[in-house]
Each structure stands twice: as C-alpha cells, then as structure tokens.
Phi, psi and omega in degrees: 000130192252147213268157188272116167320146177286187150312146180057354159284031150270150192298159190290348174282338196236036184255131150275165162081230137255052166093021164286150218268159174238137184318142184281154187082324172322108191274124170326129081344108181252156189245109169280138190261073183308139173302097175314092203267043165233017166268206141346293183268034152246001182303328163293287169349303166319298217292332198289300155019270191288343192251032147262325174287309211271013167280319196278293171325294197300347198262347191286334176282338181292306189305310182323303202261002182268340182268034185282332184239049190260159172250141180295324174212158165189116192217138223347077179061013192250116174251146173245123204248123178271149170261285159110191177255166179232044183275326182284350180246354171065035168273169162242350173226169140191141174282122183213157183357107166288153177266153182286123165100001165276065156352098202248096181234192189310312187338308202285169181285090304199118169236162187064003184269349194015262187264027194260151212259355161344108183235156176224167159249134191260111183206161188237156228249018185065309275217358190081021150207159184292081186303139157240144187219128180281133176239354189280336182193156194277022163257190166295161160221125169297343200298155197264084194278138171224127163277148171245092144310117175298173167249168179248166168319127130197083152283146196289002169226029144276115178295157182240172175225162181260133149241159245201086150268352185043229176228156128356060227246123180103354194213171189255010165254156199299315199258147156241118155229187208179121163007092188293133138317135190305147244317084148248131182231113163258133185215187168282019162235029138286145168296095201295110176312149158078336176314143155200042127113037176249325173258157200258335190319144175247149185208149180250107157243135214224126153318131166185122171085021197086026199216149167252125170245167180208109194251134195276133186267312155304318179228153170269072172203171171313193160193185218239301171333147175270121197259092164236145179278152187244117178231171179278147102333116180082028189214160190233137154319132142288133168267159189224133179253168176266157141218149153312133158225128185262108170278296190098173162273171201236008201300349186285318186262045187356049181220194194259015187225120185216133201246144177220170213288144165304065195282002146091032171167045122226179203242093180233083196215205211285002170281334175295142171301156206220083183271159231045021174289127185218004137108350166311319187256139185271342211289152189216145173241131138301099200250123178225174159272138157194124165092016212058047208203150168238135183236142161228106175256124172295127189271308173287347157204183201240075171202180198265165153272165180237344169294077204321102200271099159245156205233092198279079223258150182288094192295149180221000000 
C-alpha cells in the first residue's frame, strides 16, 4: 500500500485552481489565457490580414484575365490563342488582347468544343484584339474556346505599305475595294493607321478578284473614317470567295424569322453583307447557322419584313 502524501507536498506543476493541492483521483484542469486581440492593439494585425487577401483575390483575377488571350503555345507557325466562355459576362462574343505577328480568322482550328456543337466567326476587331462571336445562337457559351492560329511573317527587313481604302463616298454600302498591289497582303491583323478609338466601326478584311476589300462588320452600312491600312510586304494573299445566300421576306409566314437550307461550307453570321441594303430599310438581323440552316431574325421589331435580304457569306 503506497503511502498518501500529506497536503501541500505536491509539486507546484500539478497544483489546481489557485494553487490548492489536488484531491486524489482529481485530473488537473489546465487553464488557458487567449490574448484579447479585439482590442485597439490589434487593429494592425487585422488591417494586415485583410489587405494581403484581398491583394491576393486581386492578383488572382488579374492573372485569370491576362491568361484569357495569352498564347499558350507555338510551334512551326501555329499559335494556340486561349479565348474562354462567356457565361460571366451573358455574351455571345469576346474579345482579348491579339498577341503579336499572330493571324486568328474563320480559318483557324477550334480547341477544346470536342462535341459541343457551338459554331463562330473568329475576327480581329481593328483595334488590336482578337474576337469570337457566337453564330449558331444569340447566347453565351461555356465551352473553354482555344484557337490554333498562323503566326504571320515578320521577319525584320520585310517591309510594309500603307493601302488607302478611305469610305464609301456616296452610298450605303458596307463594303470597299481598291486595287491590290503587287505582292501586298492585308488581312485582319494589319493595323487600321490613324484609329483612336473615337470611332466604333469594325471591318473584315480580305482579298478577292485582285483587290483588298474592307466590309463593315459592325452595322450593315457605310462609314465615314478615312480607312488605311498597314500591309506586309512580299507574301501572297489568300484569296477569299463568297456565296450568295438568298433569304428573301418573310411576309408569307407573317413572323420575324426566317430560315433557308445550309449548304455546309460557309461561314454565315452579322458579319455578312447584306446585299442591296441601300439605307432606305431600318430593319436590323440577327444572321446564326443552326440545325443545318441559315436564319435571319429581325431585331428591331418583333414583326416579318418586306426587304428581299441576300447574305453575301464566306466559303470556308
């Protein structure tokens, strides 16, 4: 039988309370003191706290939107330009940064839609960025979109030339062209001279039949800007052809939408010319693909049209 300590021999480590010996069988309680941190002089301690997270939220969104138009790869003359979805912004396009000497149009190859059935026009805005514009339907889309984008020429002693498409003087059509120069190439990543951002106008620009044209994009109408270009030198032109797609009015089915058969190798959305728009008719299209089908839904009121509509579309 092991003999019982008296009171107060026990060491000062196992002592309860304030300092009363503890009963036998009786388990220590240790009693902790937290530092009152709501008080005054913790108010730095907090202030560092939050404006290290929200430096940290901030650098994460900065990065997020520098990689939406960053290019991800490049190799033998193929850049892959990420794009993304456009569920947070409720779009049907979006635009981000061209990257330099790179060339993104209907041409390139579409990453990442695997079976989504998503279709676009691929374009560069003047402006020093790349666009996707949804055409199968007037909505957003999630698919995570990447292009497989040429690099362009640019070796350092190939020379540029200013070509001069100016405006349209006298008329309501959208489209100009003007003579190409012998081995000069304009595409949508030459550099519109002079822009500075007062005016919004968009332009597609392309070769065909010996000519650089330049078709307004934004409105199916004229424009006003004197329009010059910056082209390469000492490179051939792709040439780009049309087809007629004859829509017609819609007054027999009195509604505002009217769809005709597809022929499966064009490119047909709000970038096509609208040809004989002679500035008389108001009517604003919607133009998308869908179903095997090209639709032109009127925008400007919810009622049919009367304007016999042809759609001058891109062969691809």
């Amino acid at each position: 039988m092991l003999p019982i300590a008296p009171a107060g021999a026990y060491p000062a480590s196992l002592e309860s309370g304030y300092g009363a010996p503890l009963a036998r069988g009786q388990i220590k309680k240790s009693v902790v003191k937290y530092p009152d941190c709501w008080s005054w002089s913790c108010w730095p301690f907090w202030i560092c706290c939050l404006t290290t997270t929200l430096l940290s939220l901030v650098v994460i969104l900065v990065m997020q939107q520098l990689n939406m138009g960053r290019v991800v790869s490049m190799d033998e003359g193929v850049a892959i330009v990420h794009i993304g979805g456009t569920m947070e912004s409720n779009s049907d396009f979006k635009c981000v940064e061209a990257p330099p000497n790179v060339l993104c149009d209907d041409t390139a190859e579409r990453l990442g839609v695997e079976d989504w059935t998503d279709k676009f026009h691929v374009y560069h805005d003047g402006l020093g960025k790349v666009c996707a514009k949804r055409v199968d339907w007037p909505k957003p889309w999630s698919v995570d979109l990447s292009l497989k984008c040429k690099v362009v020429d640019n070796d350092e002693e190939a020379e540029t030339v200013h070509v001069v498409i100016g405006h349209p003087v006298g008329s309501h059509n959208s489209t100009k062209c003007v003579q190409a120069p012998y081995k000069v190439v304009c595409d949508n990543s030459s550099p519109q001279i002079g822009r500075t951002g007062e005016w919004k106008d968009t332009f597609d620009i392309y070769h065909t039949d010996g000519q650089i044209c330049a078709h307004r994009t934004d409105a199916p109408t004229s424009w006003g800007l004197n329009l010059v270009l910056q082209c390469r030198t000492g490179g051939n032109a792709r040439e780009v052809t049309f087809t007629d797609i004859h829509i017609g009015n819609s007054l027999n089915s009195h509604a505002n939408v009217k769809c005709v058969d597809d022929p499966g190798h064009v490119v047909c959305d709000n970038a096509a010319q609208q040809i004989g728009r002679d500035g008389r008719y108001k009517d604003k299209f919607n133009i998308y693909q869908s179903d095997h089908q090209i639709c032109a839904q009127r925008i400007d009121a919810d009622d049919p049209w009367g304007l016999d509509l042809v759609l001058k579309c891109r062969n691809v």
